[in-house]
C-alpha positions as CSV (number, residue, x, y, z in Angstrom):
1,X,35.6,66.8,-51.9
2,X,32.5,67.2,-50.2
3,X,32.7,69.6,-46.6
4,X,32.2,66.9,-43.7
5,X,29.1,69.2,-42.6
6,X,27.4,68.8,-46.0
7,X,27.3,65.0,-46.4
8,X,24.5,63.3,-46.1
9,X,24.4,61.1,-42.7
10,X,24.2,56.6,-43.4
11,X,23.8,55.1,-40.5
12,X,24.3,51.4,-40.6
13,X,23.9,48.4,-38.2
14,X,25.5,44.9,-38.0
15,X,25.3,42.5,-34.7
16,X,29.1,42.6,-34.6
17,X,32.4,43.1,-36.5
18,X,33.7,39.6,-35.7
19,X,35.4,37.8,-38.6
20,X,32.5,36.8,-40.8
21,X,31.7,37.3,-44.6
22,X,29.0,39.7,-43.8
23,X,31.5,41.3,-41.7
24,X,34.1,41.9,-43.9
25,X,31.7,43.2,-46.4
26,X,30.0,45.6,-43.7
27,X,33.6,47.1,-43.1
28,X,34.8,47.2,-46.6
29,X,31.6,49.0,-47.7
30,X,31.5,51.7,-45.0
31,X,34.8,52.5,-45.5
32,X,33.8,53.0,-49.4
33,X,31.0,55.4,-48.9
34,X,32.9,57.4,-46.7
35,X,33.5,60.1,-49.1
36,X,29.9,60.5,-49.8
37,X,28.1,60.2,-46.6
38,X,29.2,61.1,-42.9
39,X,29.2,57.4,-41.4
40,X,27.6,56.1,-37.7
41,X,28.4,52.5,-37.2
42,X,26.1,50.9,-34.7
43,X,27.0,47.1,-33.5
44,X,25.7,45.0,-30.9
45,X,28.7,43.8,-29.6
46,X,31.7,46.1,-29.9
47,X,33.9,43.7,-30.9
48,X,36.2,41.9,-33.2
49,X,38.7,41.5,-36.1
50,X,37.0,44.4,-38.5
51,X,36.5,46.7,-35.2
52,X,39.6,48.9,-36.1
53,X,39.1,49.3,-39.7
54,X,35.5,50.8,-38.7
55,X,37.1,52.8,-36.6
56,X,39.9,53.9,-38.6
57,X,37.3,55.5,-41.0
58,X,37.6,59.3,-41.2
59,X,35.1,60.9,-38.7
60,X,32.6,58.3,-37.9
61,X,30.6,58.0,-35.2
62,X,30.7,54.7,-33.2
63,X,28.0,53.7,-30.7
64,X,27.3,49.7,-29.0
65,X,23.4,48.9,-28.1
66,X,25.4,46.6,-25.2
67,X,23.9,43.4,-26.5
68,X,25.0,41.6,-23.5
69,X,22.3,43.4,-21.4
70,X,18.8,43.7,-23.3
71,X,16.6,42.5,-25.2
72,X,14.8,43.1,-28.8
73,X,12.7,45.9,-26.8
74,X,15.2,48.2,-25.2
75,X,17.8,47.4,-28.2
76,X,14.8,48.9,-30.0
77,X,14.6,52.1,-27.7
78,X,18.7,52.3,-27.9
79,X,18.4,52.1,-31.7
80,X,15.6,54.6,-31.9
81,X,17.7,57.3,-29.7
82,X,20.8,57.2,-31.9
83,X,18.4,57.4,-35.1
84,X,16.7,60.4,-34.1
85,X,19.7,61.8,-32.5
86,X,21.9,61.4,-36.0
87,X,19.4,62.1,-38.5
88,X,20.7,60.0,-40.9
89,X,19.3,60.0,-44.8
90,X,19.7,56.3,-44.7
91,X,19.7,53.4,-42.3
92,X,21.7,50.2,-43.5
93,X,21.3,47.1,-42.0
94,X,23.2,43.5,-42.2
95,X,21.9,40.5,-40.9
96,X,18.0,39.3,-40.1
97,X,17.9,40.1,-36.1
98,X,19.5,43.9,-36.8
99,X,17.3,43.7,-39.7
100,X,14.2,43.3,-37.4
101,X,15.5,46.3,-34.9
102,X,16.4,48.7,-37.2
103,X,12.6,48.0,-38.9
104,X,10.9,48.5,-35.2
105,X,13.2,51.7,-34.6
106,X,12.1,53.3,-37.1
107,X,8.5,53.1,-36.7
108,X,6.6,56.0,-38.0
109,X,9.9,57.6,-39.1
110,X,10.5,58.2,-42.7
111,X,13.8,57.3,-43.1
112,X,14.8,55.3,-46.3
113,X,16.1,51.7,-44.8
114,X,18.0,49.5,-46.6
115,X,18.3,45.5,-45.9
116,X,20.7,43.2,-46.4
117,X,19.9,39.8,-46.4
118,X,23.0,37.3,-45.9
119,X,21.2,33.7,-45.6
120,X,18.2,31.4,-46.1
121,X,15.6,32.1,-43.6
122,X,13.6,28.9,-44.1
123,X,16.8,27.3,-42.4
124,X,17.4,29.4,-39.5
125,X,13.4,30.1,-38.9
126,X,11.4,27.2,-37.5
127,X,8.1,26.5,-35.9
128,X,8.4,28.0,-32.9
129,X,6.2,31.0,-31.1
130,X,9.6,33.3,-31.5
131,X,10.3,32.4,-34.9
132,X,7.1,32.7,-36.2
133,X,7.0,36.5,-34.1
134,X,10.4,36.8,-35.7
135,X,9.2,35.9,-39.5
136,X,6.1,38.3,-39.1
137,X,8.4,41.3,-38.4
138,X,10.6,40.4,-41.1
139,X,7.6,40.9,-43.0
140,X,7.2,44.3,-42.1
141,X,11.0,45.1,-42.6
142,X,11.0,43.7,-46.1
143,X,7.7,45.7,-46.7
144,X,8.9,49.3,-45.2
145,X,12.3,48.5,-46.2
146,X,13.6,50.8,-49.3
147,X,15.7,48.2,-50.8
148,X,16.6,44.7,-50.0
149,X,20.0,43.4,-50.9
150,X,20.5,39.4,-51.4
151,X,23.7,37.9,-51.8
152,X,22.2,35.6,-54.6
153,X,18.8,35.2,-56.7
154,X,17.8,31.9,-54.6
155,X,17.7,33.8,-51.6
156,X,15.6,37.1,-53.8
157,X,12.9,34.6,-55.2
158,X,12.7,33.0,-51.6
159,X,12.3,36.4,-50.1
160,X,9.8,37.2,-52.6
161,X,8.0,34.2,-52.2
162,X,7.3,34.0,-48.7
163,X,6.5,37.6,-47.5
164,X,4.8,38.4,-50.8
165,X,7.5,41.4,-51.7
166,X,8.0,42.4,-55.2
167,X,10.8,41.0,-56.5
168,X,11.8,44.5,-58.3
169,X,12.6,45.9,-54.8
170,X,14.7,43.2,-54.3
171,X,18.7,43.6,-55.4
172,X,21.3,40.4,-55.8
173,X,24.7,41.6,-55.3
174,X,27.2,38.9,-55.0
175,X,29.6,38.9,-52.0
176,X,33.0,40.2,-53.7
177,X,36.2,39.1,-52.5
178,X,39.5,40.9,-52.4
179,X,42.2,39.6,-55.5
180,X,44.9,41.4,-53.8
181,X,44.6,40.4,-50.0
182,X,44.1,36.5,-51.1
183,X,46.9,37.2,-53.0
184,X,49.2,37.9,-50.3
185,X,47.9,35.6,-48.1
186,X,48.0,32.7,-50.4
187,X,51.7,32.7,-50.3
188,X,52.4,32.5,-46.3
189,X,54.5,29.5,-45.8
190,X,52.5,26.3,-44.2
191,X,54.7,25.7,-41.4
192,X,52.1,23.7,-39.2
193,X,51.9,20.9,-41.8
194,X,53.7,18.7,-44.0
195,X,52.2,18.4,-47.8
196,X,53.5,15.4,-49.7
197,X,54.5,15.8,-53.1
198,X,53.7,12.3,-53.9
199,X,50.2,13.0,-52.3
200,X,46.7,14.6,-53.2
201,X,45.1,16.8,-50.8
202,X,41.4,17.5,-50.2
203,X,40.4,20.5,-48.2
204,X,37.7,21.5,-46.4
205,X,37.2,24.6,-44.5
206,X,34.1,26.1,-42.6
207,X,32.6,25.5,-38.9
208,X,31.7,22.4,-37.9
209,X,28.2,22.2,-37.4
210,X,25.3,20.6,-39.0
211,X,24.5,23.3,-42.0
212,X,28.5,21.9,-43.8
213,X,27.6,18.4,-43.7
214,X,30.8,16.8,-43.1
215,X,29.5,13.5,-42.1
216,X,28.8,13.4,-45.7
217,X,32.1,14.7,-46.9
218,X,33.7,11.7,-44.2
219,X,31.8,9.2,-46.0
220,X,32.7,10.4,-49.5
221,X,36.4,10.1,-48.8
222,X,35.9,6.8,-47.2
223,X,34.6,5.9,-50.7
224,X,37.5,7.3,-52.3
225,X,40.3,5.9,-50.2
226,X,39.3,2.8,-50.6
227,X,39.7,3.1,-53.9
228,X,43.1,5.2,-53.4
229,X,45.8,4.9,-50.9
230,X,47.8,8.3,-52.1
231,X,45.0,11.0,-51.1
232,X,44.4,12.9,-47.6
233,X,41.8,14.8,-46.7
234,X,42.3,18.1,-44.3
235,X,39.6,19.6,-42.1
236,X,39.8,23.9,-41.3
237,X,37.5,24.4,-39.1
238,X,36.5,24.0,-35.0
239,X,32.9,23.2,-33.7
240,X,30.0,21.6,-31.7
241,X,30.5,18.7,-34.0
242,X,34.3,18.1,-33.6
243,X,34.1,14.9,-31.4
244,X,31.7,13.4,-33.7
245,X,33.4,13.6,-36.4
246,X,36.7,12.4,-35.0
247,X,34.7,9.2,-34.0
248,X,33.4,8.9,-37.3
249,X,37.0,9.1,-38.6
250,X,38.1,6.6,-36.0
251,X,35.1,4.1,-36.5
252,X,36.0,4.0,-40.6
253,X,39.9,3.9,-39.6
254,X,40.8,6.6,-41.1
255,X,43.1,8.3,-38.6
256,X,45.9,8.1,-41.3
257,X,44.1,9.8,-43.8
258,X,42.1,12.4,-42.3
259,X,43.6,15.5,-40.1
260,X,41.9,17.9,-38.7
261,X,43.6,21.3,-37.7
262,X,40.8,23.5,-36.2
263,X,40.2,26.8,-36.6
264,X,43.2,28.6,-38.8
265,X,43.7,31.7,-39.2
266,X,44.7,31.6,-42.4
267,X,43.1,28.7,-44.3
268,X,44.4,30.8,-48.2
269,X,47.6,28.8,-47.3
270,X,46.3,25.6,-47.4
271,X,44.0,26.1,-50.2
272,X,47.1,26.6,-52.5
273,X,48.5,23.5,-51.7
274,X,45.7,21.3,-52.0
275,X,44.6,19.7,-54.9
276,X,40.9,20.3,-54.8
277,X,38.5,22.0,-52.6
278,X,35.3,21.0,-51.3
279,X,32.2,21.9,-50.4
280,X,29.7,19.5,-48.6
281,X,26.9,21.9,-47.5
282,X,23.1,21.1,-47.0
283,X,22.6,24.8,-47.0
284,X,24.4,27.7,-47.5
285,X,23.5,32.0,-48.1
286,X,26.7,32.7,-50.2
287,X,29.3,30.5,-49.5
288,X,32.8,33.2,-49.3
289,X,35.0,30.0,-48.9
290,X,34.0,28.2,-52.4
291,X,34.8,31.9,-54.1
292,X,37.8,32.4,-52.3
293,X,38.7,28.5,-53.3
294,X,37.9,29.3,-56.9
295,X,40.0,32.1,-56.8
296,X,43.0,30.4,-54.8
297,X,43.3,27.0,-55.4
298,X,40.7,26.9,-59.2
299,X,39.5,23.2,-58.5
300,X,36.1,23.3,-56.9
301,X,33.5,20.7,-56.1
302,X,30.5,21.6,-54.4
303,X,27.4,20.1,-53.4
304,X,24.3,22.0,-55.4
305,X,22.3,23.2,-52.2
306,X,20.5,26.1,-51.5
307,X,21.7,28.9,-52.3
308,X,24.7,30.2,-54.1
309,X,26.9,27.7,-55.5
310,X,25.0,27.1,-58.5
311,X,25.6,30.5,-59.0
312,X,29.3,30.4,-58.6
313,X,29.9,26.9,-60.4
314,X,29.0,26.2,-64.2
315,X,29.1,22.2,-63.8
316,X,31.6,20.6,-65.3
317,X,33.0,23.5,-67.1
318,X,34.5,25.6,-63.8
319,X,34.1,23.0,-60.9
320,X,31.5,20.7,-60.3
321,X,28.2,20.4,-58.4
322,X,26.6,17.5,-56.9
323,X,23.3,15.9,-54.7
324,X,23.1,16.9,-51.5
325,X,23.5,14.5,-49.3
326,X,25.3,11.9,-52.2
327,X,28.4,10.4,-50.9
328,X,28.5,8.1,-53.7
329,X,28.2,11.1,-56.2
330,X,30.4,13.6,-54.0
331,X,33.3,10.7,-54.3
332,X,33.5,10.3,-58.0
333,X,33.3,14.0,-58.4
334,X,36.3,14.5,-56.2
335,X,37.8,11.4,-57.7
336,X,37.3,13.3,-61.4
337,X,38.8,16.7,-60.0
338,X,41.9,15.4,-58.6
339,X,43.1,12.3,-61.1
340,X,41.9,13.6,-64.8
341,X,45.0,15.6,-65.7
342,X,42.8,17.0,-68.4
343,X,40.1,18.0,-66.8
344,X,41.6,20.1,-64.0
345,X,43.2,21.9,-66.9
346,X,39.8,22.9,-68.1
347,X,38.1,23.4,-65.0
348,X,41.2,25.7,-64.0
349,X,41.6,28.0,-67.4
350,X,37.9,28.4,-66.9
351,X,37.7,29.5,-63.0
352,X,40.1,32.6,-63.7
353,X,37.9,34.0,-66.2
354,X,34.5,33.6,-63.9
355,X,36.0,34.7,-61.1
356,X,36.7,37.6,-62.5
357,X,32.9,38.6,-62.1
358,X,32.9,38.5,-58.4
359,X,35.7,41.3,-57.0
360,X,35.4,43.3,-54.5
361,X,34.9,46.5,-56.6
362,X,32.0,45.1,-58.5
363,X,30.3,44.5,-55.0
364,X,31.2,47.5,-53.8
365,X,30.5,50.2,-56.5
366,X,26.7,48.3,-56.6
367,X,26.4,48.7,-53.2
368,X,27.7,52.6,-54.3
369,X,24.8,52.9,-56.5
370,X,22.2,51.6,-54.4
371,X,22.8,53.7,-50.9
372,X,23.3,56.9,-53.2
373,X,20.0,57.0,-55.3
């Protein structure tokens, strides 16, 4: 092995190591490369579920720009101190607001930065004065940036639309999930509720805001239980939306059918119990959860929004795709997945082989590759 003293220096950056996707993908990589480069893990917030297996990595270097006091400018000047106080051969970065530091840090230094892009930004950047500062200095990230890393090709070709960037400096690498974690935590007992034999299960799992759409997802199953009395749909997930969506439930009287448990920690559980999951996103970057449901429970149905399930789901040969915003067409796809015998047989032999393209060591040895060039 390499002598500690003779490895090249990554430093990387992440707003926090709270239990995300990006997260988990930040941690998992890190803890990768640590045989090849000395590792300095800079966070905003020095907290959350991953923090420990960051820290657990063999002498890293842990600092926090205090993002509860600051702003974009003296983040900036914390940034810059650690970067010319580590040297580092590379600076990794996850996320678009440490994407936007790490860019003004490292003005008129030459170190090679690499950017990982996790969402859309024509959802999460608007009109306003701050957004529009915001999008013209992820222009110059993405134009001083040595690589940019998507987690799918509708997120590269909007990248490389908007800000004019080559697409050839632009790298997709699928978010990879973990067989043998899922594995495990697939079979913990479901002690907190009580699946029916006799009943089919629909399950949705993901905050509940307005990007997942589950007024849409409500609707659709209002559709299908009126044309079923032996289905239930279950909600993972807490949110600014909650109370709305428990009056929605109420107004359609569905009380009976619907349950919502809030956030859980472990939602793998549920997922191989139920009899379909679904997906009712207006937007998404990568969606983890649809993977993970492949993977778990192999009955998917998703709406086809931008970006990434189109790219995780051959239509009607692995899971199925919809219209945004369709209740009528979201209902008779669920109603397909969960009554034709032969179909879920199909869609089920198919998802283990396509899931197979999207582990964590794929992800990981790309991500290998790219940092080591």
């Amino acid at each position: 092995m390499t002598d500690l003293k003779e490895k090249p220096v990554l430093l990387a950056l992440i707003l926090s190591l709270e239990g995300g996707g990006a997260e988990r993908i930040f941690a998992r990589v890190l803890k990768s490369l640590s045989d090849r480069f000395s590792i300095v893990a800079v966070v905003f917030y020095p907290r959350g579920r991953y923090l420990d297996g960051i820290l657990s990595i063999p002498d890293i270097r842990f600092y926090s720009l205090e993002g509860e006091r600051g702003n974009t400018i003296s983040f900036v000047r914390r940034l810059r101190t650690i970067i010319k106080k580590e040297n580092p051969s590379r600076v990794l970065s996850f996320l678009y607001y440490p994407n936007i530091v790490a860019y003004l840090s490292l003005f008129r230094l030459k170190t090679p930065l690499v950017l990982s892009e996790r969402s859309n930004h024509r959802l999460y950047l608007g009109s306003s004065l701050k957004h529009r500062l915001w999008k013209g200095m992820l222009a110059g990230a993405y134009r001083k940036a040595f690589r940019i890393v998507t987690v799918s090709e509708g997120v590269r070709k909007f990248i490389a639309d908007d800000f004019r960037i080559n697409p050839s400096k632009i790298e997709v690498i699928y978010n990879g999930i973990d067989f043998e974690t899922l594995d495990r935590l697939k079979e913990e007992p479901v002690n907190d509720f009580g699946f029916k034999k006799e009943l089919k299960y629909i399950l949705a799992v993901g905050s509940l805001v307005r990007a997942k759409n589950y007024p849409l997802l409500i609707d659709c199953f209002r559709i299908i239980a009126g044309r079923h009395n032996d289905i239930r749909l279950i909600i993972l997930g807490s949110g600014t939306l909650e109370e709305d969506l428990k009056k929605m439930v109420k107004d359609f009287k569905l009380e009976d059918f619907v349950t919502f448990m809030g956030y859980v920690e472990n939602p793998y559980r549920f997922m191989a119990s139920a009899t379909c999951y679904v997906l009712s996103s207006d937007w998404e970057g990568f969606p983890n959860s649809l993977l993970e449901a492949m993977y778990v429970n192999g009955h998917v149905v998703s709406t086809d929004c931008p970006t990434g399930p189109s790219e995780i789901i051959s239509d009607g040969t692995d899971g199925l795709l919809c219209e945004p915003g369709n209740p009528v067409q979201l209902a008779d796809a669920i109603e397909k997945m969960c009554y034709d015998e032969e179909f879920r047989k199909k869609v089920y032999a198919n998802s283990r082989k396509k899931i197979l393209n999207f582990g964590e060591e794929k992800m990981i040895a790309r991500y290998r590759e790219l940092l080591t060039k």
